[in-house]
N, C-alpha and C positions, 0 to 999 in steps of 0.2 A: 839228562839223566839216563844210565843205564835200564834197560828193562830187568835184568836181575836186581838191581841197586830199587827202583820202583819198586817191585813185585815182594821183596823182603822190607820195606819198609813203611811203605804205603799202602799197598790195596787191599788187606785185611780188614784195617782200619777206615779203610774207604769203602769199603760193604756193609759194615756195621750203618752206615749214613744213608739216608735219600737225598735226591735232589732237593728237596724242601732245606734239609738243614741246611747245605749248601749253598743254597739261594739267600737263605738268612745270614748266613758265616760271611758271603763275599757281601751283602750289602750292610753288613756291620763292619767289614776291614773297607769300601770304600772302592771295591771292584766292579766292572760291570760283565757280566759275564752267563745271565739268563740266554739262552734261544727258546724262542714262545714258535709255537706251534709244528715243533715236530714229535711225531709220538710213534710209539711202538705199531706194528706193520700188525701184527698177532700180538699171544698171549706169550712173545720172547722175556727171558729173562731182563736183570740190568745190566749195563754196557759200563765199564771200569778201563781204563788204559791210555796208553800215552797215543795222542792224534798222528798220523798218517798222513799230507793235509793231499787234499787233488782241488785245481783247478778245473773247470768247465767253461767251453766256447764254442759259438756256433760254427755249424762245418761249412766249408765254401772253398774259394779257391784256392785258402793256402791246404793243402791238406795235412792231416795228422801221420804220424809217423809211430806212431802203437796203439795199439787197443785202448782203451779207454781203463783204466787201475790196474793192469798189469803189473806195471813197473811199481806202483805204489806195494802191492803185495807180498811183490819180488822184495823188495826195500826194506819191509814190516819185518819185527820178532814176535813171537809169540805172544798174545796177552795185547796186543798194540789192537788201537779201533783206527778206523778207518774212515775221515770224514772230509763228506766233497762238500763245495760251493758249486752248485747250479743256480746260483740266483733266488731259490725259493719256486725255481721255471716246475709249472704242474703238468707240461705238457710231452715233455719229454723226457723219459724214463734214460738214466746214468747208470744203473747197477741191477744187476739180475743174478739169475742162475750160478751160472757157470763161472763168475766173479763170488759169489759165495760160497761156491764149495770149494776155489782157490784158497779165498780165504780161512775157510774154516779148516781144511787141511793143513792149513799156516799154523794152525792155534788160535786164529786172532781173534780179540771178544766179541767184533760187530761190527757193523756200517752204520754212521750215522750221514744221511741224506737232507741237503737244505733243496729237495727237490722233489721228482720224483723216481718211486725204482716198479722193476715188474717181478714177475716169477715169486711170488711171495709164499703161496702155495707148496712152492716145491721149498722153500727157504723154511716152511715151517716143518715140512717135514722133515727136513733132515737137519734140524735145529741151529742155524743160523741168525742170530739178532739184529732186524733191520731196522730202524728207525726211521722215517721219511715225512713230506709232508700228505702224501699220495701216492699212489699207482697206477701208473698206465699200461699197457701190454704191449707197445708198438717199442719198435727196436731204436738204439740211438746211433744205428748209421744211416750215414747219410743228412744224418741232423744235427747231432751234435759231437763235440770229440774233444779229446784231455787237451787245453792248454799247458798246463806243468802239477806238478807234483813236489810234495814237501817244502812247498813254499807260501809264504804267509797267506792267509786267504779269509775271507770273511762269510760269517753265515748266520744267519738273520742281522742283528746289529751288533756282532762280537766278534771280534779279531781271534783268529786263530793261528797259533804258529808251532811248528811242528816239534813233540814232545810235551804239548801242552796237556792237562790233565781233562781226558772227556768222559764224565758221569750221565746215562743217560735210565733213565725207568718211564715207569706209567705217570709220572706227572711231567715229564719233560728232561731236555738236556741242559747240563751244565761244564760250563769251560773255566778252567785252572788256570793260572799262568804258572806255568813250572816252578817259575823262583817266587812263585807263593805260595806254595802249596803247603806248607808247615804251619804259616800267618792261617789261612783258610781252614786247617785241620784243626787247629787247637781249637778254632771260634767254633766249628762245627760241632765239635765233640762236647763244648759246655754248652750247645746251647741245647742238644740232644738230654744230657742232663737234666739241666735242668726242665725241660718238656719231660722227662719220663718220673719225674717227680710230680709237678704238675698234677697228672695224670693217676699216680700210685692216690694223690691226695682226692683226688676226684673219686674213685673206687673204692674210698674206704668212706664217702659219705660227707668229704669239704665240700661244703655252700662253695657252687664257681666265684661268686667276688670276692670270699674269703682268700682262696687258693691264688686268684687273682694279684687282689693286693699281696698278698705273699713273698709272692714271687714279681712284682713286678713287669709283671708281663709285657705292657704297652712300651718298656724303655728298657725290654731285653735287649735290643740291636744298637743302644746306643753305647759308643765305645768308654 
């Protein structure tokens, strides 16, 4: 999918959503698609766009042959996130400074890290959206270096493949499959619905088992 073709058909309506509905929307269609425990670096906004994917490997003696997301950046259109596999590794920082102001002079919405990154400090200042599992401050030469980029890769227990859809906020990231992402919208948006009704009913003074039985709560996700 195009990033214009995306960005006019989906991501408005993909704002309007948290990861929460999404998480309910893919495990009502029958997707697996949670990453549990990477979370926002700072108080960054959410992270909306089509994946970027990079590969990570330890350095030795074959050596690397470009910087480490370069070429991913280079690659990326505007609005695209950016998300590596290091293994979930907390000891050696992938992504810093100087790759997020590449990036953010890209347009691009953010980095999401199955790792860890440094320079968060300077990322928050000049508002860049990291996601990671951690931060270290030591550099990744000499230690680690980009095996490939844009090529299928996995981060925590979810396959990623590039142009797939990556939502990430304060409760965590979620992964699209591209050619579901319409299946995944529709569930998301009634089930948003029906939670803000839920809710309308609760403030106006519905007994919660009333509102409950109502709406069925317990066998919303069943298809």
């Amino acid at each position: 999918m195009e990033a214009k073709v995306f960005d006019r058909k989906y991501r408005r309506r993909l704002g309007k959503l948290a990861t929460t509905n999404i998480a309910d929307a893919m495990d009502k269609v029958g997707i697996r698609g949670a990453v549990i425990g990477i979370r926002p670096m700072y108080d960054c906004p959410k992270v909306i766009g089509r994946a970027v994917t990079i590969k990570i490997t330890a350095a030795g003696a074959v050596p690397g042959k470009y910087h480490l997301g370069v070429r991913a950046i280079d690659a990326a259109a505007g609005g695209d996130v950016i998300i590596i596999d290091n293994r979930g590794d907390l000891n050696n920082n992938c992504w810093g400074e100087i790759l997020s102001m590449a990036a953010k002079m890209k347009g691009l919405s953010g980095v999401v890290v199955d790792g860890a990154a440094r320079d968060i400090d300077a990322c928050r200042e000049f508002g860049f959206p990291v996601y990671a599992r951690g931060t270290v401050p030591i550099t990744a030469r000499g230690r680690i270096m980009e095996e490939s980029f844009n090529e299928v890769i996995r981060v925590g227990d979810v396959q990623v493949s590039p142009g797939d859809i990556v939502m990430a906020d304060i409760n965590g990231v979620m992964i699209i499959p591209a050619g579901r992402l319409d299946e995944v919208l529709e569930a998301a948006e009634g089930i948003l619905a029906k939670e803000l009704a839920m809710i309308a009913d609760l403030k106006k003074g519905v007994p919660v088992m009333e509102v409950d039985q109502k709406y069925s709560y317990e066998a919303m996700l069943k298809k």
